[in-house]
Backbone bond lengths (Angstrom), bond angles and torsions (degrees), N, CA, C in turn:
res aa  C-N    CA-C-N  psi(-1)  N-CA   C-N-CA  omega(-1)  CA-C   N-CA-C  phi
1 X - - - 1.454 - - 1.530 110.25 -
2 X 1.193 131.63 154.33 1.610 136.48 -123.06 2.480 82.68 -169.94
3 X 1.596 90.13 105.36 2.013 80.51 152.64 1.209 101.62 -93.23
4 X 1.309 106.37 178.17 1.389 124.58 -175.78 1.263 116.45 -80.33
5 X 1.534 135.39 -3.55 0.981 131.78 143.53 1.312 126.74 -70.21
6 X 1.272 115.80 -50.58 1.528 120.42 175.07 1.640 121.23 -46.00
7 X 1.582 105.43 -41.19 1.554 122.24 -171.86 1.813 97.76 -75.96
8 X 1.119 108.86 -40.00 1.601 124.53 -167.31 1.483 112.85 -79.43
9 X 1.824 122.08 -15.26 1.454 118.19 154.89 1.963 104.99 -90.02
10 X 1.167 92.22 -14.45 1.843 71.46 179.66 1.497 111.64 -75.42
11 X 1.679 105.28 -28.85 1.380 99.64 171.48 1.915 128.91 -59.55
12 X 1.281 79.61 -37.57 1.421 97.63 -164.12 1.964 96.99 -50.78
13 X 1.503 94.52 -55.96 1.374 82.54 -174.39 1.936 120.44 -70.83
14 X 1.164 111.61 -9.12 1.243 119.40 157.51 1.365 126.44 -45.99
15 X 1.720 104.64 -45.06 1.389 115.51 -154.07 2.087 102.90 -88.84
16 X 1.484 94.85 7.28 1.464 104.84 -170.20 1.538 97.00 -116.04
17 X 1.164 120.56 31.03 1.261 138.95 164.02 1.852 131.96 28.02
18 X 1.883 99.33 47.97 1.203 137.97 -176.48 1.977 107.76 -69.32
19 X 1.716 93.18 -32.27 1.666 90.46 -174.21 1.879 108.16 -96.76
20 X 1.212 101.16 31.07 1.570 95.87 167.85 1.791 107.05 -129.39
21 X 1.624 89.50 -177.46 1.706 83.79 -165.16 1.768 103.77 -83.75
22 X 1.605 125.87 172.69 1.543 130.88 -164.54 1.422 86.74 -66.29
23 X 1.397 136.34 -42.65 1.243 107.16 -151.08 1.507 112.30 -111.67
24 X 1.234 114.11 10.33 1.847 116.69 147.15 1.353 130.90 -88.75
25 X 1.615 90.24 -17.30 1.928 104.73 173.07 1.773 102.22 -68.07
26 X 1.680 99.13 -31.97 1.556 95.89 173.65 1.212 147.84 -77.27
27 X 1.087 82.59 -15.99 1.521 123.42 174.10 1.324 121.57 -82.62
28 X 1.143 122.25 -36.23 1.294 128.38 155.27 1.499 126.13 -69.07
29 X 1.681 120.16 -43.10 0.739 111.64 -179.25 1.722 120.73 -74.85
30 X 1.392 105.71 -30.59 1.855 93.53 162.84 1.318 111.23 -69.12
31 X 1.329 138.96 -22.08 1.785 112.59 -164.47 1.480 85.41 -70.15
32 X 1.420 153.47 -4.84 1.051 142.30 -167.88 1.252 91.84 -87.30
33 X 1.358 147.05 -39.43 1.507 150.13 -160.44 1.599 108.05 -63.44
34 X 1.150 112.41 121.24 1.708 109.68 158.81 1.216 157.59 -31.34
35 X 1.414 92.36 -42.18 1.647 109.93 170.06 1.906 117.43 -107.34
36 X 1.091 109.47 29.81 1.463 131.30 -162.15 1.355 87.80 -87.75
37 X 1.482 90.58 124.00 1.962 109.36 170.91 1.634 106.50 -83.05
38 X 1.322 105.64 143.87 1.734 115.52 157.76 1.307 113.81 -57.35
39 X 1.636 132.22 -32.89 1.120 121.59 175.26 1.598 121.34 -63.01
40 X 1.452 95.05 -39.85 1.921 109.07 178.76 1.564 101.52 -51.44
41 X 1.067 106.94 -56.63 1.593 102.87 -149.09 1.689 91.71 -77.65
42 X 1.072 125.84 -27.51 1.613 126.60 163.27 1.323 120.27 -54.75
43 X 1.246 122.69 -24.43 1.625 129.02 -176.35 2.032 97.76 -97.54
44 X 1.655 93.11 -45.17 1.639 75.36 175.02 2.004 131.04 -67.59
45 X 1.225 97.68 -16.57 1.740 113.89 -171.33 1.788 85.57 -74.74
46 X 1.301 116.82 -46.54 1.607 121.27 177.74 1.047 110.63 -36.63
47 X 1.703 120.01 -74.46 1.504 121.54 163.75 1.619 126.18 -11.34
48 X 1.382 117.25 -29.30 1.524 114.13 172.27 1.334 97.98 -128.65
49 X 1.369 116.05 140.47 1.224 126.88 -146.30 2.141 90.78 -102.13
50 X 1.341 94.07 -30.52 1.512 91.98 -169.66 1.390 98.67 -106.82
51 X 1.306 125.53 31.12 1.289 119.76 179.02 1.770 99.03 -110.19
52 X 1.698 89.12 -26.11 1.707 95.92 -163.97 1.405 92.23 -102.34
53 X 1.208 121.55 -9.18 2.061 107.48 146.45 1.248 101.94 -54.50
54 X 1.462 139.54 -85.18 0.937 151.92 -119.84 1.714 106.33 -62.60
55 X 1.477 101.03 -44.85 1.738 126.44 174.65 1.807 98.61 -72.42
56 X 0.858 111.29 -36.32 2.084 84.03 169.45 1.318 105.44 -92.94
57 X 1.474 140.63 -31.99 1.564 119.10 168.00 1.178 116.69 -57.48
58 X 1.689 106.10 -25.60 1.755 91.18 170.72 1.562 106.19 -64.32
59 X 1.027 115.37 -83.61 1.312 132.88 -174.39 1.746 119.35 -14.96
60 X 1.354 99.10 -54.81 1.798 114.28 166.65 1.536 101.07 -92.51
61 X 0.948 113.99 64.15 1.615 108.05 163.83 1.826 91.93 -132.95
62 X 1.626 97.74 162.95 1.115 80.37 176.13 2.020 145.09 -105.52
63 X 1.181 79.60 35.27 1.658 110.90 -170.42 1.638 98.28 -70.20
64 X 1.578 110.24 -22.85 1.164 123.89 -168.60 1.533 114.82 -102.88
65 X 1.594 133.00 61.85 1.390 142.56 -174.00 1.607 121.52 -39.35
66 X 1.581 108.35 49.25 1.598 104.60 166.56 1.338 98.03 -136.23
67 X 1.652 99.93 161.99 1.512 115.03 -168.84 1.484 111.13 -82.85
68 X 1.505 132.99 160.01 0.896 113.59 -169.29 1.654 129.53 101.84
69 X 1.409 103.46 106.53 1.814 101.53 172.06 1.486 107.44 -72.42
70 X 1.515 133.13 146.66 1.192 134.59 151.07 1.367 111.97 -90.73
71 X 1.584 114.18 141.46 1.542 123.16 173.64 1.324 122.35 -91.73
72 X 1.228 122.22 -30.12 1.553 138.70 -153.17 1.861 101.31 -129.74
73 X 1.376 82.11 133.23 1.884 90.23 168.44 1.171 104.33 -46.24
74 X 1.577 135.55 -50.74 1.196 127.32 -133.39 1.842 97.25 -93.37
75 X 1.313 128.00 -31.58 1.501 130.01 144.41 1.301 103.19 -50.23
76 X 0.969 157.59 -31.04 1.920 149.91 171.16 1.651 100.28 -71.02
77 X 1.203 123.13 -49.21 1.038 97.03 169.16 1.101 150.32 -109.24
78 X 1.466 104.58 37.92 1.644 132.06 162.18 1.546 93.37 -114.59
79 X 0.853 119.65 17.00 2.363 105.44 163.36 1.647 83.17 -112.45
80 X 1.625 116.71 -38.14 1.672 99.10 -149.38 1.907 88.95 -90.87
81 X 0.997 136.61 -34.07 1.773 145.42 -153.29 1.295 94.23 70.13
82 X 1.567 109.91 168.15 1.029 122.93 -174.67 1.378 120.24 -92.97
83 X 1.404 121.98 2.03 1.124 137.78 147.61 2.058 118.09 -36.38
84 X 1.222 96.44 -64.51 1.274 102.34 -154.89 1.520 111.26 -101.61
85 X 1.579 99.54 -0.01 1.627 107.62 -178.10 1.691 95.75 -101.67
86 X 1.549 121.68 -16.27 1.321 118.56 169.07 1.819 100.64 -83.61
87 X 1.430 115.54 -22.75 1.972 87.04 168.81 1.180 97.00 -80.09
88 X 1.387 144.09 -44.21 1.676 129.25 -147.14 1.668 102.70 -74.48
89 X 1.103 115.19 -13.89 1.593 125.67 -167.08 1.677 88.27 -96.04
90 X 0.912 147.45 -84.71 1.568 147.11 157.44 1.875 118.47 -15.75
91 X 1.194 93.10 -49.14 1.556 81.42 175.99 1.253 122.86 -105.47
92 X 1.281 131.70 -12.88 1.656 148.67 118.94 2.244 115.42 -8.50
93 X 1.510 94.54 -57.56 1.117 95.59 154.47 1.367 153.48 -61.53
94 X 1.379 74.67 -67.34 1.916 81.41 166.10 1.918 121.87 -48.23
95 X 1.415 97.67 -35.64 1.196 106.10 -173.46 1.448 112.33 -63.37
96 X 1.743 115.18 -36.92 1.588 124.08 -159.58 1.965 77.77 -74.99
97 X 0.901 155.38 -38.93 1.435 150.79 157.75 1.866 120.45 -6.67
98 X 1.529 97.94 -40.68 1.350 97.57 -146.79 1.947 98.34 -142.91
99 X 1.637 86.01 -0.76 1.869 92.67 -175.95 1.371 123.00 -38.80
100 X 1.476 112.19 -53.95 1.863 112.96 -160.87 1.904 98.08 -89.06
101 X 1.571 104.51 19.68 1.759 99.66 167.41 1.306 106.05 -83.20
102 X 1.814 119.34 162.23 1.355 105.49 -168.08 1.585 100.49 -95.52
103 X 0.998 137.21 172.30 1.336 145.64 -131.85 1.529 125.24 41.22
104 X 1.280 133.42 4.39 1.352 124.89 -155.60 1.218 112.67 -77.47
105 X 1.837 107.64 -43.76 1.186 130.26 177.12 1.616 118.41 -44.06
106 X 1.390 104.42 -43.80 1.340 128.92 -172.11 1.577 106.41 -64.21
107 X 1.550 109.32 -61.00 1.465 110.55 164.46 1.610 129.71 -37.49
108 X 1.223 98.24 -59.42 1.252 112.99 168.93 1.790 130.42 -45.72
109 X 0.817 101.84 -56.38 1.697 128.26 158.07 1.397 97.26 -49.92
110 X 0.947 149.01 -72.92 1.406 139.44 152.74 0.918 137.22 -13.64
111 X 1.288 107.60 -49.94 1.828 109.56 -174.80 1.352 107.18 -99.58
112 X 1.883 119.18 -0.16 1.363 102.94 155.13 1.593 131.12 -91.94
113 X 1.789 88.13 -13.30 1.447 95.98 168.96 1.789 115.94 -63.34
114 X 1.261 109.13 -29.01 1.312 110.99 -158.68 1.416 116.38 -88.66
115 X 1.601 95.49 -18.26 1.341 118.77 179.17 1.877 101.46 -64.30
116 X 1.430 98.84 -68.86 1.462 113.12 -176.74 1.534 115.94 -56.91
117 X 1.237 127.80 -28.04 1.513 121.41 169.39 1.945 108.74 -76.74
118 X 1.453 100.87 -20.72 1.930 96.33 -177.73 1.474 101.50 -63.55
119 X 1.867 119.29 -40.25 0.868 106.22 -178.82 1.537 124.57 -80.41
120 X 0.982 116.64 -31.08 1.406 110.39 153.76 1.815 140.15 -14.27
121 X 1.407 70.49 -85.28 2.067 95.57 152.20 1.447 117.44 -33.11
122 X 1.211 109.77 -59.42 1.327 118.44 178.84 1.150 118.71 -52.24
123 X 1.816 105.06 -65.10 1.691 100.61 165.03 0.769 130.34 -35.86
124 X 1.592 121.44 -51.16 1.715 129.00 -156.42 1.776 96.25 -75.52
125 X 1.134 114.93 -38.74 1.552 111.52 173.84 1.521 128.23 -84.26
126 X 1.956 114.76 9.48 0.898 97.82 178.34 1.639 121.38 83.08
127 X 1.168 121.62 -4.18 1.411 122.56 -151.60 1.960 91.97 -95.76
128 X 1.522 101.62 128.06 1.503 119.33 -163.08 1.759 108.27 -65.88
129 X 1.320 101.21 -11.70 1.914 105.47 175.16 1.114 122.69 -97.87
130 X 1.444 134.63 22.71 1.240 144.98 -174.21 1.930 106.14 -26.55
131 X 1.154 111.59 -61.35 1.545 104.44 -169.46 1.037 97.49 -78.60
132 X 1.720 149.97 -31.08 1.311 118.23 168.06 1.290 108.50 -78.51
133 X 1.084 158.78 4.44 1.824 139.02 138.25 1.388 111.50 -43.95
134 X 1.132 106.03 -61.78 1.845 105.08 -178.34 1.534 108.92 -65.78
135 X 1.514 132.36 -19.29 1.451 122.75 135.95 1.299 141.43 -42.01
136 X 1.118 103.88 -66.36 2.007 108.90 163.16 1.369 117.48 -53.01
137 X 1.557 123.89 -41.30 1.079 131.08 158.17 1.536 125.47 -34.51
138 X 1.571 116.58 -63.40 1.357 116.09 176.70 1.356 115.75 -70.95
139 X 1.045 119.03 -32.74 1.749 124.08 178.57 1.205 116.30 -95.38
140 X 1.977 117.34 14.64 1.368 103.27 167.48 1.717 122.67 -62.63
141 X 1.067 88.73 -31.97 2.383 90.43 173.24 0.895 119.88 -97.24
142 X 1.510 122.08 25.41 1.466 118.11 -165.52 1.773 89.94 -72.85
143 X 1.147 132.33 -31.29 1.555 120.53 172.85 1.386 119.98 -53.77
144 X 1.491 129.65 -12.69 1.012 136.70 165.57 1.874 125.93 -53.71
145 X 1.315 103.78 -25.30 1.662 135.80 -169.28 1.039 113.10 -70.91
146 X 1.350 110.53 -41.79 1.792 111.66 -175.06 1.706 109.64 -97.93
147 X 1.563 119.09 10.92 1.220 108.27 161.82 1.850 116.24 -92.55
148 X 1.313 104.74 -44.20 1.554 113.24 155.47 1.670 125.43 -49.17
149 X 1.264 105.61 -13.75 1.649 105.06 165.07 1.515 105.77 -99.16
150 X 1.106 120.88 -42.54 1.855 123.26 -154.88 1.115 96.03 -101.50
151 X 1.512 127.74 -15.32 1.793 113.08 -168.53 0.955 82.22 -171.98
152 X 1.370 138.10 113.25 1.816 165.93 168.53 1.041 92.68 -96.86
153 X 1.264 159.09 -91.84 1.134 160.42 -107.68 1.864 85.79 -87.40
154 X 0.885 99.48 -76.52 1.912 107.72 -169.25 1.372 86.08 -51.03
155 X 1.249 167.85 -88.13 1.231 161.54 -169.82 1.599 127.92 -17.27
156 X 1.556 99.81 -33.53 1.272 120.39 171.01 1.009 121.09 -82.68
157 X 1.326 111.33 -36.24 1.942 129.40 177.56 1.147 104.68 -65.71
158 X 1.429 121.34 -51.04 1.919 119.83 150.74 0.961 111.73 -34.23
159 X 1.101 131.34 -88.57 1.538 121.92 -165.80 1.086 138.53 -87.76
160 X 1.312 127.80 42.64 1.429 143.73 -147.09 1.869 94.33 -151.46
161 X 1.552 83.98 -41.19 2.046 78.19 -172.10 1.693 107.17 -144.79
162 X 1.270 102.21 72.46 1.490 130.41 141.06 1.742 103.02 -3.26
163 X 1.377 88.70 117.31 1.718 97.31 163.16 1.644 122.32 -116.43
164 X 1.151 126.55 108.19 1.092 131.56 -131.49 2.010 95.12 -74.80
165 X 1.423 102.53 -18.22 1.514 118.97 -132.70 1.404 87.22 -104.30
166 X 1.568 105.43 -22.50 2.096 112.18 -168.17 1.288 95.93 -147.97
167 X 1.879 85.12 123.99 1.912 95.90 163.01 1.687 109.59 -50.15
168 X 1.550 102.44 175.51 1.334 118.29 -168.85 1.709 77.35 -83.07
169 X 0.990 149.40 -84.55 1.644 146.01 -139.90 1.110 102.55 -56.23
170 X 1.925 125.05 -12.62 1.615 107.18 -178.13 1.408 85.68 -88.31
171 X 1.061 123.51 -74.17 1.545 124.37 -174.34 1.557 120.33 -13.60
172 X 1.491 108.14 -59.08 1.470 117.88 167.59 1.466 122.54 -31.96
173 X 1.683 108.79 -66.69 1.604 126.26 174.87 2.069 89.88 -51.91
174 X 1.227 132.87 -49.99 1.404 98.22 -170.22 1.227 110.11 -81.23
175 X 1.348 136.19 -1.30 1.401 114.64 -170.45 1.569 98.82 -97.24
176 X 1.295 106.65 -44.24 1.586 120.98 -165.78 1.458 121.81 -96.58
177 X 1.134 100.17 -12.50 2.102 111.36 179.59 1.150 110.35 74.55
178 X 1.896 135.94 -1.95 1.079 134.76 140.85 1.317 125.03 -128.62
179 X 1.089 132.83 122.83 1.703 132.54 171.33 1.573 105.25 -56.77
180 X 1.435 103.36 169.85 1.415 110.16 -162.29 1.723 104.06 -81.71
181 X 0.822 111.75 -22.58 1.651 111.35 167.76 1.114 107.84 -59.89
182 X 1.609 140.14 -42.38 0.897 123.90 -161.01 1.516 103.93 -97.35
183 X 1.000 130.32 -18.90 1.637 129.81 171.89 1.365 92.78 -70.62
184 X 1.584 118.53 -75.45 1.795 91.10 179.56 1.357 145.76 -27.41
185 X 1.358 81.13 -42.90 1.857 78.27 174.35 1.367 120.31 -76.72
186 X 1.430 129.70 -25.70 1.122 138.97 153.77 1.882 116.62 -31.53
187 X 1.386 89.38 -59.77 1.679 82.87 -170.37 1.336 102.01 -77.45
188 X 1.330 130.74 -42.02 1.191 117.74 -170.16 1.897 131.80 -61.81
189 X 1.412 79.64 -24.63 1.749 95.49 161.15 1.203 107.27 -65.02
190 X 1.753 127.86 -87.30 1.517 116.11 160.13 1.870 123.08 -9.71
191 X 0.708 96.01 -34.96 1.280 98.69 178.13 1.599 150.37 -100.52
192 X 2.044 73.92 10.56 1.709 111.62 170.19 1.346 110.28 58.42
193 X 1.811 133.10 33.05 1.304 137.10 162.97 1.779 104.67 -58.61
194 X 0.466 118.25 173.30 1.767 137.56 177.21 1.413 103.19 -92.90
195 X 1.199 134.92 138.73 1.509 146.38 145.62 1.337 103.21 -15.99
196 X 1.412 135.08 -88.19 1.190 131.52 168.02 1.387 139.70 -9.60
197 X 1.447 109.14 -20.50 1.315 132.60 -175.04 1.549 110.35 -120.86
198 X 1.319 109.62 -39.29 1.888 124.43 171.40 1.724 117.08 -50.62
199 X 1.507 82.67 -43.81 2.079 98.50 -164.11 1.465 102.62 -86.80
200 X 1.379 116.16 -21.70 1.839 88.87 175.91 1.626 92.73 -84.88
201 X 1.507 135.96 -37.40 1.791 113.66 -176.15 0.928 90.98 -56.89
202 X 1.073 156.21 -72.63 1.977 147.20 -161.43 1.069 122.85 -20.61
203 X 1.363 101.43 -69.86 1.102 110.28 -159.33 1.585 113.43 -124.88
204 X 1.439 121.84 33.81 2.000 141.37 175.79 1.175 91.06 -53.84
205 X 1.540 129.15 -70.19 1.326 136.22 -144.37 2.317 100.61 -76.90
206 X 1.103 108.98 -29.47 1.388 114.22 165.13 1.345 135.18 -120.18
207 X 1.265 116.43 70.71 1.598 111.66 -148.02 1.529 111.48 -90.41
208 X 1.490 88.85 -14.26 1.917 93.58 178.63 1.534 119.54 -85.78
209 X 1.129 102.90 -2.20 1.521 119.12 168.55 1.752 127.60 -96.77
210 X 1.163 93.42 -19.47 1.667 113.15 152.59 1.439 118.26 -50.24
211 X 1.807 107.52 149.41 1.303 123.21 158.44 1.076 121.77 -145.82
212 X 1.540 132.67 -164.29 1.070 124.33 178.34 1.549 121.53 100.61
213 X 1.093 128.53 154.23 1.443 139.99 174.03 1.955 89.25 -54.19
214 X 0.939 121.15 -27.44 1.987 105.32 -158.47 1.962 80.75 -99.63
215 X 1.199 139.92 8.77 1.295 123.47 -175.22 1.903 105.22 -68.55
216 X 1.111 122.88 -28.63 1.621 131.20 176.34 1.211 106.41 -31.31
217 X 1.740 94.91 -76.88 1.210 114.53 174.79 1.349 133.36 -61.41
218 X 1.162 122.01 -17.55 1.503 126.93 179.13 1.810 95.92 -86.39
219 X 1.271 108.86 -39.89 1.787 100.44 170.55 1.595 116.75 -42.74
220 X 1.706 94.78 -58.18 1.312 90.81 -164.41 1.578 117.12 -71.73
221 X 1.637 128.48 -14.70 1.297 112.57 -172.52 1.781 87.39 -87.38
222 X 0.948 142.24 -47.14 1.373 128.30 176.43 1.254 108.18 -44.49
223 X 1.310 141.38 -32.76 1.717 122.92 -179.15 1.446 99.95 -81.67
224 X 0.933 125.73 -36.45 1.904 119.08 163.14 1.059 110.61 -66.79
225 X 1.357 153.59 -39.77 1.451 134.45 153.70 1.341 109.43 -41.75
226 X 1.141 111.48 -72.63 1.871 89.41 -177.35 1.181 131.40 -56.38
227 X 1.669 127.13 -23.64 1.633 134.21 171.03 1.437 89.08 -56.53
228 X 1.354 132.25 -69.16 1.383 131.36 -168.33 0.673 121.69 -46.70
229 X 1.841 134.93 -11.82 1.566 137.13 -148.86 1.864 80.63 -127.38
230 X 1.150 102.71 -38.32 1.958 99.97 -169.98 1.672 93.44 -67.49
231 X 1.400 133.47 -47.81 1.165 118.92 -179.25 1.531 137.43 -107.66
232 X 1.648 108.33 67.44 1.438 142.37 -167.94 1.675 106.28 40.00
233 X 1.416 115.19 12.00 1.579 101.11 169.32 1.858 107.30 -92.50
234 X 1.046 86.32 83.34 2.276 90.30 -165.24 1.973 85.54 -114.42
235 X 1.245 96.93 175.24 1.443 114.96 170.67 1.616 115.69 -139.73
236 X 1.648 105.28 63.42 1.657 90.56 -171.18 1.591 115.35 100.85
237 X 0.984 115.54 -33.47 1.653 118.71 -149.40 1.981 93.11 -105.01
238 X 1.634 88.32 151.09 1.600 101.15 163.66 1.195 117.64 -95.89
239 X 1.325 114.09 133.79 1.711 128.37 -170.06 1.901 86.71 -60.96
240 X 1.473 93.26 149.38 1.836 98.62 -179.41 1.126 88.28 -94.05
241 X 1.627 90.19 149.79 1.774 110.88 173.42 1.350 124.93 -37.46
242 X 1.018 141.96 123.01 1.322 154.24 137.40 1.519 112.16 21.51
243 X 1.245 129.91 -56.20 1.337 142.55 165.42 1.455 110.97 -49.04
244 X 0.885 133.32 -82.39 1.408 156.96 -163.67 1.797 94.22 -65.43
245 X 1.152 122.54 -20.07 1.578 128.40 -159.42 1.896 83.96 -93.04
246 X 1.595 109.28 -45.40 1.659 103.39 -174.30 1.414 114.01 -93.93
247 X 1.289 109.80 -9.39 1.636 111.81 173.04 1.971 101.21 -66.55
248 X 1.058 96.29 -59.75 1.781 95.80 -177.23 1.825 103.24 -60.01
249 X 0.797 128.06 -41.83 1.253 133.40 162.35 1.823 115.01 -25.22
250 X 1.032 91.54 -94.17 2.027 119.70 149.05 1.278 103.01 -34.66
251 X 1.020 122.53 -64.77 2.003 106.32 -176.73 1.609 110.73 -49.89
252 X 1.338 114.26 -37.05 1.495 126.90 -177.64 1.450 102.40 -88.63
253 X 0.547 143.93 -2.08 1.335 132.12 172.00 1.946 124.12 80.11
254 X 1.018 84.82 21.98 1.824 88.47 -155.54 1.919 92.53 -100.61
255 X 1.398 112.55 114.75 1.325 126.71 145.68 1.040 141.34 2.65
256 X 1.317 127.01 102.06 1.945 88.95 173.83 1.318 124.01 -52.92
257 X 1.519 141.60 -21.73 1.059 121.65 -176.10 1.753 107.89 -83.74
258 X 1.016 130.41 -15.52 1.404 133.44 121.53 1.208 126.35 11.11
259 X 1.279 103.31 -91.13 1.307 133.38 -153.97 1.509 90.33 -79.14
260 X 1.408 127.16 -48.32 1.534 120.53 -173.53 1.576 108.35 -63.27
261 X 1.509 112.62 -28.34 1.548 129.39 -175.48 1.685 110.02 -59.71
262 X 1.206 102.91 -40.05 1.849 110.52 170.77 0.849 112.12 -63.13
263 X 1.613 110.74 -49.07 1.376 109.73 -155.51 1.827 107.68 -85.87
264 X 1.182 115.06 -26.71 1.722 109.05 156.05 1.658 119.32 -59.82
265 X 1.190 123.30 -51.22 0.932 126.74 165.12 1.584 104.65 -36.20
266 X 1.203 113.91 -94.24 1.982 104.69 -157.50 1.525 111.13 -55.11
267 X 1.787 112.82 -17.68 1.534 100.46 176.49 1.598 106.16 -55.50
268 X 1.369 97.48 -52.84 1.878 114.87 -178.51 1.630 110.40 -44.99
269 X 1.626 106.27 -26.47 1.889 97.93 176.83 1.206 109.81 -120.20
270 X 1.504 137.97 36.90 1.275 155.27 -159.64 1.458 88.38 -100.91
271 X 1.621 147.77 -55.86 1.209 123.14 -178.37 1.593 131.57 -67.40
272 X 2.066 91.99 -27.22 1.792 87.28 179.73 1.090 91.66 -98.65
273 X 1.177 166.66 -7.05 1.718 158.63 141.92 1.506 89.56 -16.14
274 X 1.635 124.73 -81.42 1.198 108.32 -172.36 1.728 143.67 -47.75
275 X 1.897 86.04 -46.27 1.591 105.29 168.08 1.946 108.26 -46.36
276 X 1.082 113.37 -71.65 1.775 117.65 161.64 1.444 106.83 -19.59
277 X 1.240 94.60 -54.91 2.282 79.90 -174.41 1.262 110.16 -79.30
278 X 1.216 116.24 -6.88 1.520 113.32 -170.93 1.741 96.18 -69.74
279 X 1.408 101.31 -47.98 1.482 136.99 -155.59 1.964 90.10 -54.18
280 X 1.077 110.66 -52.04 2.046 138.77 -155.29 1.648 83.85 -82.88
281 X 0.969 107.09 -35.10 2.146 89.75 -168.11 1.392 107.65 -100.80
């Protein structure tokens, strides 16, 4: 058992980005810089040879709807922006941390499913942030990460034995003194994300209790968490009730024939969804 102070300095020093290698910590820390060229940050992703795989399978995968193979990082990161190639590079990392643990895979697979239905959503609604949806999307569990590093064992006991009676985030807050929403949002602040990107990890698991200009977006990555959870791409977690699944639905405006339209869709990419993460870890 973990208070929320204790759990909340391990983050802290997490969130100062000690568990990745010197030259993605550097890398990260200029795409944050202002006057930062596309060429720079293209020569630094170079520097790791399997980092700058990772950024053209993103890029040529097909989660990403333009024609055309890209050859060069620096075309990857004008298809991906530098938005979303600084989460996949960040949470790509953290992950190579904790990969050959058992569930990781599973997580992972998740948060690209969840990634790829935000953007979806987005499309289908028109909504002008398309690549940051599929941002909030992949880094909605990134709070999930620092229990598989700091406490494996309790991490496993999560996900190994399902409580039918308590979500995984209540469970979390008793074992660990913070649920994974709230460590996410932690690092991702540290980690100078935008509001827009902060408020759907916050608040996925309660979205009808949300406000704010970022409530859109916090709808829509919560209705892709649950599509993802209704069609066995879940991490642990119980799909939310039925009610609450069409209220966020209804707040967004999206159809049932909509809503059935997603949900064929990711059944239809539910086998290479996985193959892809195999591909990323």
């Amino acid at each position: 058992m973990f208070s929320p102070d204790e759990f909340g300095l391990l983050i802290e020093d997490l969130s100062l980005l000690p568990s990745i290698s010197p030259t993605t910590r550097r890398l990260v820390n200029r795409m944050d810089e202002p006057d930062v060229a596309l060429s720079e940050i293209a020569s630094l992703i170079e520097e790791d040879p399997g980092l700058a795989s990772r950024v053209l399978k993103v890029a040529n995968s097909p989660f990403y709807p333009y024609s055309g193979k890209v050859a060069s990082v620096r075309e990857a990161l004008i298809r991906l922006g530098l938005a979303s190639a600084r989460a996949i590079i960040l949470a790509t990392s953290l992950f190579d941390r904790i990969r050959n643990m058992p569930g990781v895979f599973d997580l992972w697979a998740h948060s690209l499913s969840v990634a790829i239905t935000s953007r979806r959503i987005a499309s289908q609604l028109r909504f002008p942030m398309i690549d940051e949806a599929g941002v909030a999307g992949l880094l909605h569990d990134i709070g999930k990460i620092p229990y598989f590093m700091f406490a494996p064992e309790l991490a496993l006991q999560l996900d190994r034995d399902p409580d039918p009676s308590l979500p995984d985030h209540v469970r979390e807050k008793n074992l660990f003194g913070l649920s994974h929403v709230e460590v996410g949002a932690r690092l991702v602040t540290a980690w100078r994300f935008p509001l827009l990107i902060r408020q759907p990890i916050r608040w996925h698991h309660d979205p009808l209790s949300s406000s704010g200009e970022e409530r859109h977006m916090i709808l829509m990555v919560s209705l892709a968490n649950q599509i993802a959870q209704g069609f066995g791409l879940e991490h642990g977690e119980l799909l939310t009730e039925e009610e609450g699944f069409l209220r966020v639905a209804g707040e967004l405006g999206l159809s049932e024939s909509a809503l059935l339209y997603l949900m064929k869709e990711l059944l239809v990419d539910k086998d290479m969804i996985r193959q892809r993460a195999e591909d990323f870890l």
